[in-house]
C-alpha positions in Angstrom: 192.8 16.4 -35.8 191.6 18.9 -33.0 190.8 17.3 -29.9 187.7 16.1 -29.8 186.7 16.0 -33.0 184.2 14.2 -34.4 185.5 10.8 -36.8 183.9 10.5 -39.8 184.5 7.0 -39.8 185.5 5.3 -43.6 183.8 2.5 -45.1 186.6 0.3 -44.3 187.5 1.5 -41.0 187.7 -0.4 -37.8 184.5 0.2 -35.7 182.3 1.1 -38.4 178.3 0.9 -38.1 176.6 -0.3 -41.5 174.3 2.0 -41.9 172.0 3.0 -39.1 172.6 0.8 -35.9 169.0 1.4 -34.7 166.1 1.1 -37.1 162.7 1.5 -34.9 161.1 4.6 -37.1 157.4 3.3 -35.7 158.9 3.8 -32.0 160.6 6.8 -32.7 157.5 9.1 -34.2 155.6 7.4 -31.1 158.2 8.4 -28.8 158.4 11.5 -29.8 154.9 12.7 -29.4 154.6 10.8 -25.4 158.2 12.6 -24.4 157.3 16.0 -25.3 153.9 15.6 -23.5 156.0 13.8 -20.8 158.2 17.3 -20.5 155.0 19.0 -18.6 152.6 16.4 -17.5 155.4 14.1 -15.6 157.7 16.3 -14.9 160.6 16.0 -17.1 161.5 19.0 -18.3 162.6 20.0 -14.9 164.7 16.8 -14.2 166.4 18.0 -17.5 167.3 21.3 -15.9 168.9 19.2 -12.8 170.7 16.8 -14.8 173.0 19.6 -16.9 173.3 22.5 -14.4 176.7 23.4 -14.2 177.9 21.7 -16.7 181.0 23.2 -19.0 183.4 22.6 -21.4 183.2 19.8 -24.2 180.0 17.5 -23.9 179.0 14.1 -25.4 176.0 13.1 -25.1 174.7 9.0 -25.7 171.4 8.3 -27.4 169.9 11.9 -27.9 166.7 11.2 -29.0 164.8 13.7 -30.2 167.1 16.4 -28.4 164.9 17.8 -25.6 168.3 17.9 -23.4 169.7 20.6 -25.9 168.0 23.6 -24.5 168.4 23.5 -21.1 172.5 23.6 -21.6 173.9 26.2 -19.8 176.1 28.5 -21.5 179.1 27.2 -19.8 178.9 24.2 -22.4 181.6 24.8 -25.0 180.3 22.4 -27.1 178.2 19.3 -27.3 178.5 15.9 -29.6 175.4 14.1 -29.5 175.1 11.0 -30.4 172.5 9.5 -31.9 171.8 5.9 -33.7 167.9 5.8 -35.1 167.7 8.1 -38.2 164.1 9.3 -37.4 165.6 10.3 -34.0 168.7 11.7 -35.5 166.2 14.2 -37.8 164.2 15.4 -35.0 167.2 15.9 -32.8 169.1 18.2 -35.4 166.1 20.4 -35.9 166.2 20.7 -31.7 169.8 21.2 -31.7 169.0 24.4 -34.3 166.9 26.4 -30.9 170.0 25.6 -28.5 172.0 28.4 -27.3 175.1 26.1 -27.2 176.2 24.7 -30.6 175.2 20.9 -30.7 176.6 18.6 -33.5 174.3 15.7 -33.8 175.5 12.5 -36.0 175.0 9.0 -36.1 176.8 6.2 -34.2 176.5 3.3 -31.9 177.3 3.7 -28.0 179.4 0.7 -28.1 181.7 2.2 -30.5 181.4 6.2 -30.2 183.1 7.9 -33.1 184.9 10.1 -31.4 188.6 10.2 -30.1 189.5 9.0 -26.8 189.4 11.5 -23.5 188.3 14.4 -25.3 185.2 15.7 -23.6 185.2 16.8 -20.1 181.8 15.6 -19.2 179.1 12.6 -20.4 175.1 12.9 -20.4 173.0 9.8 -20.5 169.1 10.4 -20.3 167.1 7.3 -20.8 169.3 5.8 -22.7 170.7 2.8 -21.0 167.7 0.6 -21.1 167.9 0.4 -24.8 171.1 0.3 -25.6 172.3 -3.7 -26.9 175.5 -3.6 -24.4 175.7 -1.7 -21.3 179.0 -2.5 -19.9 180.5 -2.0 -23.7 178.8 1.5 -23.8 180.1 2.0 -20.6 183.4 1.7 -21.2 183.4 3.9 -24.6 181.9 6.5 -22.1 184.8 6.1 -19.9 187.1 6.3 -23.2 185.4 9.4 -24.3 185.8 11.1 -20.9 189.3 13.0 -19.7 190.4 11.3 -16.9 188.0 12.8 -14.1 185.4 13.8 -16.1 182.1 13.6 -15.1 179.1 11.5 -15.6 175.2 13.0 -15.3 172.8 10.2 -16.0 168.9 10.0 -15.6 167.8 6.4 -16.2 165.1 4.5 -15.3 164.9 0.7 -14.2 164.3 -1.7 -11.9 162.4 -0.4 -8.3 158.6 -0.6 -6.8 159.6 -3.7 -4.6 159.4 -7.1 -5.5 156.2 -7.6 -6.9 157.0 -4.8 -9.8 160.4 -6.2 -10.3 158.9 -9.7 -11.3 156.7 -7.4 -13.7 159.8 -5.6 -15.0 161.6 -9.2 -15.6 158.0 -10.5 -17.4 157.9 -7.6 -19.6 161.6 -7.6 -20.8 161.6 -11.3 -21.8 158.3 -10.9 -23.9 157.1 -8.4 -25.4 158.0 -5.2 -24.5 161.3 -4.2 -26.1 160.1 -5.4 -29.2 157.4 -2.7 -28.9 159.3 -0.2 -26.8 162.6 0.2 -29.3 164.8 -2.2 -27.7 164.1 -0.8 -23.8 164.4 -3.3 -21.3 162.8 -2.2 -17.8 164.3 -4.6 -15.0 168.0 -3.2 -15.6 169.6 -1.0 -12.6 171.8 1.7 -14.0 173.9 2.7 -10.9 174.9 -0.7 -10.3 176.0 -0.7 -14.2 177.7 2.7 -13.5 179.6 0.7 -10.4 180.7 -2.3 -12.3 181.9 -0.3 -15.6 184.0 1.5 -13.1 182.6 4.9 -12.8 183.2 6.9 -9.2 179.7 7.3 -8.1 178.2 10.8 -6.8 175.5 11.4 -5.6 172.3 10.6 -6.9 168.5 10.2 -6.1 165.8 8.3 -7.2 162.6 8.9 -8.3 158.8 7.9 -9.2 157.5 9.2 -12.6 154.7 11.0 -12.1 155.8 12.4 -8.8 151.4 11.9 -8.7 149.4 9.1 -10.7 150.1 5.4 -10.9 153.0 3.2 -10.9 154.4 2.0 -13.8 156.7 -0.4 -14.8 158.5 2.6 -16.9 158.2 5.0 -13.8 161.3 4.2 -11.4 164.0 6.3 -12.6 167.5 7.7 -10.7 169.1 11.5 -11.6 173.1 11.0 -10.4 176.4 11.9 -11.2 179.3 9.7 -11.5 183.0 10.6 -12.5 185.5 8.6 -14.4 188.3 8.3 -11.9 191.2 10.7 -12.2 194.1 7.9 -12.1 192.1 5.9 -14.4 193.6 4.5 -17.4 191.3 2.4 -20.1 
């Protein structure tokens, strides 16, 4: 198989997903309309921009969404695998990945078990992705699977931040009601220290208030960084 390939994993194969691994099609149409509006009105479309410049070679990308990374790939990106568990998600996203000028293969799979073949993509995205998904240090660790040994890591994630007043909010919301309507997102959970403990090489990295202008929300606290998987590491 070439490297890098996609597995089609079979019905009896180790590290098969049953059917879709996320089912929230309520949450997805939902999200959908608020992060295209989100693109202009908060600003997003231009953290996009920032997260991928200068990216190239062989790209996987964790939770796509609906795909509104796809476009602002430079043409240095040879390729990119997105993956993407929710089918409602996964049908939006492959009509985005059709207005990319870099081909994008989008397919189904879990981020604690990527279908894909160890170290075979140069760099990793992860756009608001990490609050939702069931097991961040497993997904972690497929990342650093996935990734050649110094391959890097762009992420832009949001969670916990505002001081300690908001954090208590964050903490309130997560253990009642809001990833049950937010598709599984959790808001309290601090994505560079994750990065740190999974054993990424952190880079540099900012963060950020969502609107820039307006009020602050529990969902607005977000951090645009790169980390790299080490180049003496072995998983």
């Amino acid at each position: 198989m070439p490297r890098g390939r996609v597995l089609r994993l079979s019905p009896t194969g180790a590290g098969q997903v049953r059917g879709d691994p996320v089912h929230h099609p309520l949450f997805a149409r939902c999200y959908a309309r608020l992060s295209v509006a989100a693109e202009t009105r908060a600003g997003v479309a231009g953290l996009r921009v920032r997260l991928l410049a200068g990216l190239s070679g062989r790209v996987v990308e964790l939770g796509a969404g609906n795909g509104l990374n796809f476009t602002h790939y430079p043409g240095t990106v040879s390729e990119v695998v997105a993956i993407e568990p929710e089918r409602v998600m996964r049908r939006l996203a492959r009509q985005s990945a059709l207005r990319a000028e870099v081909p994008v293969d989008v397919v189904p799979g879990a981020a604690e078990a990527l279908p894909v073949k160890s170290e075979a993509f140069d760099a990793a995205v992860c756009s608001l992705v990490l609050c939702s998904v069931r097991d961040v240090p497993r997904a972690l660790a497929e990342l650093r699977r996935v990734l050649r040994p110094g391959g890097e890591l762009r992420f832009l994630e949001h969670g916990v931040g505002g001081g300690p007043a908001m954090a208590f909010t964050q903490r309130a919301l997560d253990r009642t009601v809001w990833p049950r309507l937010a598709g599984g997102c959790h808001l309290s959970r601090d994505p560079v220290a994750a990065l740190r403990e999974a054993g990424f090489r952190l880079g540099p990295y900012r963060r950020l208030v969502l609107p820039e202008k307006g009020p602050r929300l529990p969902v607005s606290y977000c951090v645009l960084g790169t980390a790299w998987r080490p180049a003496d590491d072995e998983t």
